[in-house]
C-alpha positions as CSV (number, residue, x, y, z in Angstrom):
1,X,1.1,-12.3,4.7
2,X,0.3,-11.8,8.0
3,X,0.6,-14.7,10.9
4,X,-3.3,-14.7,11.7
5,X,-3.4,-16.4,15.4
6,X,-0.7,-14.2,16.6
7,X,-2.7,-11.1,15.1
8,X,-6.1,-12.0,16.6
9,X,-4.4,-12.7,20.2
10,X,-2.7,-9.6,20.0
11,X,-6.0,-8.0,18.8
12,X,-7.9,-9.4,21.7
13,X,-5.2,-8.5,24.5
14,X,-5.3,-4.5,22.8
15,X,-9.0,-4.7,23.1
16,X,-8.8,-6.3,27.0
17,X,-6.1,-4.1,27.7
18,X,-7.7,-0.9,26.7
19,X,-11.0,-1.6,28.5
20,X,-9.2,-2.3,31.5
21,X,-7.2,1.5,31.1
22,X,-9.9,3.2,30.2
23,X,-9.0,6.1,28.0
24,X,-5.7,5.8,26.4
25,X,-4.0,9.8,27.7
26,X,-5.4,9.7,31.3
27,X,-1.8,9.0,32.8
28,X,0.4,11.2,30.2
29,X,0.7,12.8,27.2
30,X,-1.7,15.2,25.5
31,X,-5.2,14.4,23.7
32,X,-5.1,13.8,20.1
33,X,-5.9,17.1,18.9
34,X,-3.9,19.4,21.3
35,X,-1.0,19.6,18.5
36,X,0.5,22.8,19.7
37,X,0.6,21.8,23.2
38,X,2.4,24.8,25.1
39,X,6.1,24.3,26.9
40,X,9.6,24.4,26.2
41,X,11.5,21.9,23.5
42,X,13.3,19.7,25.2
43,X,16.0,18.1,22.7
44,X,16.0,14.2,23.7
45,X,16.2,10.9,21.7
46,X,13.0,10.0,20.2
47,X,12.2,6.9,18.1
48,X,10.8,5.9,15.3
49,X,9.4,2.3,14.8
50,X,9.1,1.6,11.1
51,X,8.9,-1.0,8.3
52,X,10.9,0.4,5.4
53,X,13.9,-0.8,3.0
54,X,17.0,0.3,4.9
55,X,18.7,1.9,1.6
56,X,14.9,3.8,0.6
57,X,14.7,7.2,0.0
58,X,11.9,7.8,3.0
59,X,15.1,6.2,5.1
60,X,17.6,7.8,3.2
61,X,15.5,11.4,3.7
62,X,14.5,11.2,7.3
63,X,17.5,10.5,8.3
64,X,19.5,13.4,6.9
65,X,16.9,15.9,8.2
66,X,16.6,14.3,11.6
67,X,20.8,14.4,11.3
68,X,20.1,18.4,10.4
69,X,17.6,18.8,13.2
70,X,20.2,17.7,15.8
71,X,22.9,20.2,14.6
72,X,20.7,22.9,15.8
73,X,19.7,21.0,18.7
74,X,22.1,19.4,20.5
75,X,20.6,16.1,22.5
76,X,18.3,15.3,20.0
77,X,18.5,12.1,17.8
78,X,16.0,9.9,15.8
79,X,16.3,6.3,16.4
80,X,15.1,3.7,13.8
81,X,13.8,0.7,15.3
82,X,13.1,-1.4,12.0
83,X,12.1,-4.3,10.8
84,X,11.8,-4.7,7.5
85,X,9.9,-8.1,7.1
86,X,6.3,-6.7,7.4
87,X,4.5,-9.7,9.0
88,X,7.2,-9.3,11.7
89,X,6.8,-6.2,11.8
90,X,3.2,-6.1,12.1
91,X,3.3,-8.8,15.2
92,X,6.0,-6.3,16.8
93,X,3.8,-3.0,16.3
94,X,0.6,-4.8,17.5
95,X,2.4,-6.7,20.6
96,X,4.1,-3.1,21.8
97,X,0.4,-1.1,21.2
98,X,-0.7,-4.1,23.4
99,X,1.4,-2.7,25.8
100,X,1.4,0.7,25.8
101,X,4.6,0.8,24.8
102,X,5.1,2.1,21.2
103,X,7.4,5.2,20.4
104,X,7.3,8.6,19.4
105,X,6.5,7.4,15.7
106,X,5.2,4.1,14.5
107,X,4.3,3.1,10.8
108,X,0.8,1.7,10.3
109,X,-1.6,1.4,7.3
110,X,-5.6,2.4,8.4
111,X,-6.2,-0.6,9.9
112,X,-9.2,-1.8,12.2
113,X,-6.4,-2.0,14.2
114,X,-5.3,1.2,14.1
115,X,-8.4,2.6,14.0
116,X,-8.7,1.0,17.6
117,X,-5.8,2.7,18.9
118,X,-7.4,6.1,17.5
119,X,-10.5,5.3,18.8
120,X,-9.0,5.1,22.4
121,X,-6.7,8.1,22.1
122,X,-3.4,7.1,21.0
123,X,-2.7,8.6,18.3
124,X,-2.6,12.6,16.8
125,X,-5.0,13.9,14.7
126,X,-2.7,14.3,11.7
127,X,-5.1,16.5,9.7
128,X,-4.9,19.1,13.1
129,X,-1.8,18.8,13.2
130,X,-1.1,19.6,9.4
131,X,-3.4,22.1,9.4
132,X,-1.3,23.7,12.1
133,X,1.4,23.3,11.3
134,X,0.1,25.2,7.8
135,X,1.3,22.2,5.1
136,X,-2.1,20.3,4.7
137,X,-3.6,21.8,1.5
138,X,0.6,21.2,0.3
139,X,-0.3,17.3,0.1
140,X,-2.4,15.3,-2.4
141,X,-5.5,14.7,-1.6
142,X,-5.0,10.7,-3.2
143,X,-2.2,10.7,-0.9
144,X,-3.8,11.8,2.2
145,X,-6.9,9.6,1.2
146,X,-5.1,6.6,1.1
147,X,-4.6,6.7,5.0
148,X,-7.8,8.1,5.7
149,X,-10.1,5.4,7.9
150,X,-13.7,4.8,6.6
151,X,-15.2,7.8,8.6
152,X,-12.7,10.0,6.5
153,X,-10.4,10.9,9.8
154,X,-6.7,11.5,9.2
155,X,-4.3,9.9,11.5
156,X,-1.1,9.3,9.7
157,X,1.1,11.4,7.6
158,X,1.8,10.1,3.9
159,X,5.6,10.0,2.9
160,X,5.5,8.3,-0.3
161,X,2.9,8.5,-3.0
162,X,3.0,5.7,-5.9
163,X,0.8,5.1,-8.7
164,X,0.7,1.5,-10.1
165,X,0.4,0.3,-13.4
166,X,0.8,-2.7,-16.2
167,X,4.2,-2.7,-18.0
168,X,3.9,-4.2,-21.2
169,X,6.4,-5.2,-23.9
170,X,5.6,-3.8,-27.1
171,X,7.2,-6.8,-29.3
172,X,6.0,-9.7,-27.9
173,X,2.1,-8.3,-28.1
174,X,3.4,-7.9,-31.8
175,X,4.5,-11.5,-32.1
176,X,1.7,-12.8,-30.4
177,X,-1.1,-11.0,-32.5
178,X,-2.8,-9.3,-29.9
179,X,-3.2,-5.4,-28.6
180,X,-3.3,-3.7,-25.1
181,X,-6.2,-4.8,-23.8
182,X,-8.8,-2.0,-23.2
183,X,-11.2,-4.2,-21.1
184,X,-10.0,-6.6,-18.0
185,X,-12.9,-9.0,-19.7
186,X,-10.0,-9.1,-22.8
187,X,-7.3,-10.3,-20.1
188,X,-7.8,-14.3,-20.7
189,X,-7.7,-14.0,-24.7
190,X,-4.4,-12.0,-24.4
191,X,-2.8,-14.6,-22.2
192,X,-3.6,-17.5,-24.3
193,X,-2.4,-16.0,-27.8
194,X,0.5,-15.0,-25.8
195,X,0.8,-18.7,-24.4
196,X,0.3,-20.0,-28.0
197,X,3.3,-17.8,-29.1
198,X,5.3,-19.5,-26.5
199,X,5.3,-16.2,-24.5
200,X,5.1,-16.2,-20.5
201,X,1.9,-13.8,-20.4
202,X,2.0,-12.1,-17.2
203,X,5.1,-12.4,-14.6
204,X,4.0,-12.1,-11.1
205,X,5.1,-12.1,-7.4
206,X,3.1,-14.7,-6.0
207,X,5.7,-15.8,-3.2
208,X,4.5,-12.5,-1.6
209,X,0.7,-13.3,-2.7
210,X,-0.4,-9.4,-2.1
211,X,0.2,-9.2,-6.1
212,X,-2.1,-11.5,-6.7
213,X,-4.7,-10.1,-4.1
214,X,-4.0,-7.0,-7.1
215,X,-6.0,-8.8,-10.1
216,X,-8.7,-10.0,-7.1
217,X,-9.1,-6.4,-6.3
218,X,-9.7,-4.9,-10.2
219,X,-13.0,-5.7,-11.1
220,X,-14.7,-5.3,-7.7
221,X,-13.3,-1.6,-8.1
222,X,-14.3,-0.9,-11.4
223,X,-17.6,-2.4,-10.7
224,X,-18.6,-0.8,-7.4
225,X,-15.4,1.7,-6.5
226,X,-14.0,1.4,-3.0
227,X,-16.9,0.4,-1.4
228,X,-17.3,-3.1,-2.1
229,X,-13.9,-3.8,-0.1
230,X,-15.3,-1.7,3.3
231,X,-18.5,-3.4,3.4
232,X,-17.1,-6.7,3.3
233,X,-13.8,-6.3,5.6
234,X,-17.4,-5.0,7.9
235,X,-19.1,-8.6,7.1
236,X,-21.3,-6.2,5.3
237,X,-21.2,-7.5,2.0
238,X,-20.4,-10.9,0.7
239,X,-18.2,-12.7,-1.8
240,X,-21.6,-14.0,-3.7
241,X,-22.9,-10.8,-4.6
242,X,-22.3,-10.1,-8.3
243,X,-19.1,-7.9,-7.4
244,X,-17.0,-10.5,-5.7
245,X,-19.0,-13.4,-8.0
246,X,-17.1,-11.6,-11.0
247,X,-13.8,-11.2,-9.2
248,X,-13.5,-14.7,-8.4
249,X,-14.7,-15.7,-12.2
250,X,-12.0,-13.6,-13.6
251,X,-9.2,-14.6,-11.1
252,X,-10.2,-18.3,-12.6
253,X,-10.5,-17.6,-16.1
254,X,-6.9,-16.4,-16.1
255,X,-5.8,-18.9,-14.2
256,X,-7.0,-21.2,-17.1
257,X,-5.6,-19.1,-19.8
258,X,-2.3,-19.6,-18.3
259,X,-1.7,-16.0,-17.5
260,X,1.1,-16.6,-15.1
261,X,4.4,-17.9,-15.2
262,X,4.4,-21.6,-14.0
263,X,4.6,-22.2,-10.5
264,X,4.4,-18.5,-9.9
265,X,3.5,-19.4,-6.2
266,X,7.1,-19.8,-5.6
267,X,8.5,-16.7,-7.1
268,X,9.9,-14.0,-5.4
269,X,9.8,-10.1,-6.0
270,X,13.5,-10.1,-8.0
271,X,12.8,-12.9,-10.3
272,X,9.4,-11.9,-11.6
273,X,10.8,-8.4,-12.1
274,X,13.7,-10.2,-13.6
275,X,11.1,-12.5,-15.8
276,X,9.4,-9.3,-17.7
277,X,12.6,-7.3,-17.9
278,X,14.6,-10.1,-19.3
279,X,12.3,-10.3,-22.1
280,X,10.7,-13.1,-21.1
281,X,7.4,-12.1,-20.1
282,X,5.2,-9.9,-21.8
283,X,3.1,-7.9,-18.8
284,X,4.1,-7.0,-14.9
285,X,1.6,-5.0,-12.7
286,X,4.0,-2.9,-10.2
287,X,4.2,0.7,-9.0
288,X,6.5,3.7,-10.1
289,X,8.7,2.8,-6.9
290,X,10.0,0.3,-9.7
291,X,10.5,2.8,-12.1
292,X,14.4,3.0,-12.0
293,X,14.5,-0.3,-13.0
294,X,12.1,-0.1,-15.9
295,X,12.7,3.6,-17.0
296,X,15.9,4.0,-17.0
297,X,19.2,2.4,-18.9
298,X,19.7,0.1,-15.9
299,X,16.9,-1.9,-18.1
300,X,18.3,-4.7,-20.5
301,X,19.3,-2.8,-24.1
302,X,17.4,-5.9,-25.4
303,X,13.9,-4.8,-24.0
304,X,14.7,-1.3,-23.2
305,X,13.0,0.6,-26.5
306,X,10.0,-2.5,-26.2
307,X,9.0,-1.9,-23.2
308,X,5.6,0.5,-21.7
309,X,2.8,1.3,-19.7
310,X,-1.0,1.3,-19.5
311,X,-3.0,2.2,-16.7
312,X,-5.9,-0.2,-15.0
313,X,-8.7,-1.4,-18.0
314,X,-12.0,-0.2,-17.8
315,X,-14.8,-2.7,-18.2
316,X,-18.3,-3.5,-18.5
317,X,-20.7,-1.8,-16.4
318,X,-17.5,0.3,-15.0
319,X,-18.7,3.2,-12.3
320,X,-14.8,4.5,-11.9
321,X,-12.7,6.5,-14.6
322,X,-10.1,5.3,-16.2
323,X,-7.3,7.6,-14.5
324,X,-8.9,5.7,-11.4
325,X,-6.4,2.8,-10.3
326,X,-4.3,2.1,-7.4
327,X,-2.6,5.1,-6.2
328,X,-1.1,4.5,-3.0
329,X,0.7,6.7,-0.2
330,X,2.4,3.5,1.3
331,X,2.7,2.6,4.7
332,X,1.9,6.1,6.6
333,X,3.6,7.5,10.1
334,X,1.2,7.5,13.1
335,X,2.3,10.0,16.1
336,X,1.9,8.8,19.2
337,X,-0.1,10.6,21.5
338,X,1.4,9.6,24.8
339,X,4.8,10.6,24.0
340,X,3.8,13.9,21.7
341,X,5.2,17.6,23.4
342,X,6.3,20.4,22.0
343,X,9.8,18.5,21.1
344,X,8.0,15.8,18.5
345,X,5.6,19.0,17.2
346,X,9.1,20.9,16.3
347,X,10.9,18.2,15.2
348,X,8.1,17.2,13.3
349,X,7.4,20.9,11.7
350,X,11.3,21.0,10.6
351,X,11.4,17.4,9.0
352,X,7.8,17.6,6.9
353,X,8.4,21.5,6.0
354,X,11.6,19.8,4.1
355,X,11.1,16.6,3.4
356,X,8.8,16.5,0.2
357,X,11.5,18.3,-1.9
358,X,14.1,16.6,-0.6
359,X,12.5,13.2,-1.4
360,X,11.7,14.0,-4.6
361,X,14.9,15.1,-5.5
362,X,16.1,11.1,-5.7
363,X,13.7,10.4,-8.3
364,X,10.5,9.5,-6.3
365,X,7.1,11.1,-6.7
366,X,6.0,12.9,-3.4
367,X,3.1,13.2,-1.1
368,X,2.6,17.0,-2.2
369,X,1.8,18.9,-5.4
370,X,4.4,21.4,-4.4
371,X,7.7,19.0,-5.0
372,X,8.5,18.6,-8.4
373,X,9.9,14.6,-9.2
374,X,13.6,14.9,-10.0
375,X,13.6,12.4,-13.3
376,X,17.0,11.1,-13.5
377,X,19.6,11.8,-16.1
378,X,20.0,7.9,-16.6
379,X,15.9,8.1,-17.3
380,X,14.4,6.8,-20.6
381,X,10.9,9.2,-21.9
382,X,9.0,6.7,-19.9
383,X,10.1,8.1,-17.1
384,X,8.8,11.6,-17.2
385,X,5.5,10.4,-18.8
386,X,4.8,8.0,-15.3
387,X,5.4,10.5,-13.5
388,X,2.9,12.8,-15.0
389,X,0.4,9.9,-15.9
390,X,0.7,9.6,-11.7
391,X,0.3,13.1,-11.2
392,X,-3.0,13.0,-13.1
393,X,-5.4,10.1,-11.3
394,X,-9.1,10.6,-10.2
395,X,-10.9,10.8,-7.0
396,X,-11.4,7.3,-6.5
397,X,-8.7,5.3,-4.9
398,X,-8.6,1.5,-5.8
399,X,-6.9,0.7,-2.2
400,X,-5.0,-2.5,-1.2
401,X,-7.1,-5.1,-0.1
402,X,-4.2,-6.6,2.4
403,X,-4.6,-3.4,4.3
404,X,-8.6,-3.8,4.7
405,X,-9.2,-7.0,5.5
406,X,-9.0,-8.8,9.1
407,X,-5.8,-10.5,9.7
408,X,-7.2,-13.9,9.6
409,X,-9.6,-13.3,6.1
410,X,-6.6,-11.7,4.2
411,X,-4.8,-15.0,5.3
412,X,-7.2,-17.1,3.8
413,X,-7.8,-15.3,1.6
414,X,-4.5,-15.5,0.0
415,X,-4.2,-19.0,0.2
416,X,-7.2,-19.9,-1.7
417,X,-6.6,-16.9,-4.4
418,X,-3.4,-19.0,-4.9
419,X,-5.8,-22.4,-5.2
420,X,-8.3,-20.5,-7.1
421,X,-5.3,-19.2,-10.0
422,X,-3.9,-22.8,-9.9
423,X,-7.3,-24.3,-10.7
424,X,-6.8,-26.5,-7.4
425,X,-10.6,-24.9,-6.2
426,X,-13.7,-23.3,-8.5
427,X,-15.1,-19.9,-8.0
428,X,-18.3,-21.7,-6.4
429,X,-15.8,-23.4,-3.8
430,X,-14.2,-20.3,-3.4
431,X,-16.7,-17.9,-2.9
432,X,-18.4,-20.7,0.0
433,X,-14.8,-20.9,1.5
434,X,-14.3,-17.0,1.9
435,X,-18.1,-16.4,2.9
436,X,-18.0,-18.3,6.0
437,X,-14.6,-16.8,6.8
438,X,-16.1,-13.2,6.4
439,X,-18.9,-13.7,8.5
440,X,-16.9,-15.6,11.1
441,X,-14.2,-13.0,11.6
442,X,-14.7,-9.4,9.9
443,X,-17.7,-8.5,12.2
444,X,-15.6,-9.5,15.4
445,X,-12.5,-7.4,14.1
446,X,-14.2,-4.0,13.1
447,X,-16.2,-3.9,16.1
């Protein structure tokens, strides 16, 4: 998703302009772990620069306690500088760190890239500052994992937490002949008695290709866990070990069984959501930020009692439980160093002291164990029984590989997953293809 050559330039001038400043907080600001820094607060405007739907409830939330925050402290107001198309976003965020201009707050995912910019300084040490301000052991540990870097530092706060799973519909498996699959190695059989049944198997997102880059991550993660995906965003590992051999095998043998709609390249969020809720496709991998659209009576009377859940399939040789999947915290909020005093540490105190219980009253599952999910009265029983399915995952987080990989491998690596599912390359091709671009690029980015 992300525009590669305007990444990697951006990249390079960080890297340039770092080395030429030296240490990120030698002209203002505090170091990353003074997160009490002494003085008076200050009420000013502050900003916030963020990649979020406008109408979400981390929006929706913020916003009324920042609103709250400035009743009691007159001069203080939280701007929103957003942009809600990510790759835009991400060329913004990386051109203004370039700079040394980002804001108060900034979203980022635990990037090489942001790992740079904690590296050099410019960013809080959000398990310090959690810890001070006495709310750390209040959050999830999958949630605060999920924007850990590799070395297990903690430099963004977590304000969602999601668990994703495979939505099924009970009647078509029916008419089709076949059960929920318990192995990912049963995938390819289910999609061709499905096909045979003249039943769309899987609907799927591939306009926005990180759905696909999903079913690429699965059996690498059951396989090895998380560690497959650092060592080879580190030009550690390689696609032709047995790992990525059997991801790109799989990714093929669905494409040939005809497990996704036709043309799915060209489909967009809404319509493949559309595809599986309509009735029209049997199976759609999402997350339980879709759950008022498939657990609640907003869903089509016509697949509303059909329609359920199962979790990420176990298979052969698997080293991760089954309550092991992808359970994300989203996007996370960095701090910025440069512009943190005792202002940001207050505001910041009032809005995350509040904010998990407000969040969850609007349905959503929160970052902490201490906010209890509000299910809505419009909610069918699937509802309740996501939430507590979410609530109950393992240690092991299967995470996104769009957020590990180098700007320029995720790139191509997208495109050819899309070849790859289409039948346009084999997994021989593939795995050549995606070799040379690992150990062209990922070396150079995580140094």
């Amino acid at each position: 998703m992300r525009r590669a050559f305007t990444s990697a330039v951006v990249t390079l001038t960080l890297a340039l302009a770092l080395s030429l400043s030296g240490c990120g907080t030698e002209s203002r600001g505090v170091a990353p772990t003074d997160v009490a820094p002494s003085g008076a607060i200050k009420p000013r405007a502050i900003s916030w620069l963020l990649s979020r739907p406008a109408d979400g409830p981390v929006i929706t939330t913020m916003r009324a306690l920042a609103e709250e925050y400035a009743a009691s402290h007159p001069g203080f107001k939280l701007n929103l500088i957003s942009t809600p198309d990510r790759p835009s976003y991400i060329q913004k965020y990386e051109t203004l760190a370039a700079a040394g201009k980002l804001p108060e707050l900034f979203d980022t995912d635990a990037t090489p890239f942001a790992q740079k910019l904690a590296h050099h300084g410019r960013m809080m040490d959000v398990a310090k500052l959690l810890r001070n301000l006495g709310l750390y052991d209040h959050y999830r540990p999958a949630a605060l994992d999920y924007q850990r870097f590799d070395d297990g530092s903690l430099y963004m706060v977590p304000l969602q937490y999601e668990a994703e799973f495979f939505w099924y519909n009970k009647a078509l498996l029916r008419r089709a002949g076949v059960s929920v699959p318990t192995s990912l190695d049963d995938f390819p059989a289910m999609c061709r008695a499905l096909r045979s049944a003249g039943i769309t198997p899987i609907a799927l997102d591939g306009q926005d290709l990180w759905p696909l880059e999903r079913y690429a991550a699965y059996q690498p993660f059951r396989v090895t866990g998380p560690s497959y995906v650092r060592q080879l965003k580190n030009g550690e590992a390689r696609f032709s070990e047995p790992a990525g051999r059997k991801s790109a095998e799989w990714l093929s043998a669905l494409g040939k069984a005809g497990c996704f709609q036709k043309g799915f390249s060209s489909v967009g969020y809404a319509d493949a959501q559309n595809l599986f809720a309509s009735g029209r496709a049997a199976v759609y991998n999402t997350g339980t930020w879709d759950l008022p659209g498939l657990a609640t009576t907003a869903l089509d009377t016509k697949t509303r009692d059909d329609v359920d859940f199962f979790t990420l399939p176990l298979t052969r040789g698997s080293v991760t439980a089954e309550n092991e999947y992808v359970t994300s915290s989203g996007i996370g909020m960095a701090v910025n160093s440069r512009t943190y005093d005792p202002l940001v540490r207050d505001f910041l105190k009032f809005a995350l002291t509040r904010y998990p219980a407000r969040y969850a009253a609007a349905g959503v599952l929160a970052p902490t164990t201490d906010a209890k999910t509000v299910v809505p009265d419009n909610a069918t029983p699937l509802y309740a029984r996501a939430v507590a399915t979410a609530n109950d995952v393992g240690q092991k987080i299967a995470v996104p590989w769009d957020t590990q990989l180098d700007p320029t491998t995720n790139t191509k690596f997208q495109q050819n997953l899309v070849l790859l599912a289409q039948g346009d390359v084999s997994p021989a091709s593939f795995i050549s293809t995606m070799d040379t671009v690992i150990r062209r690029n990922a070396p150079r980015y995580s140094r």
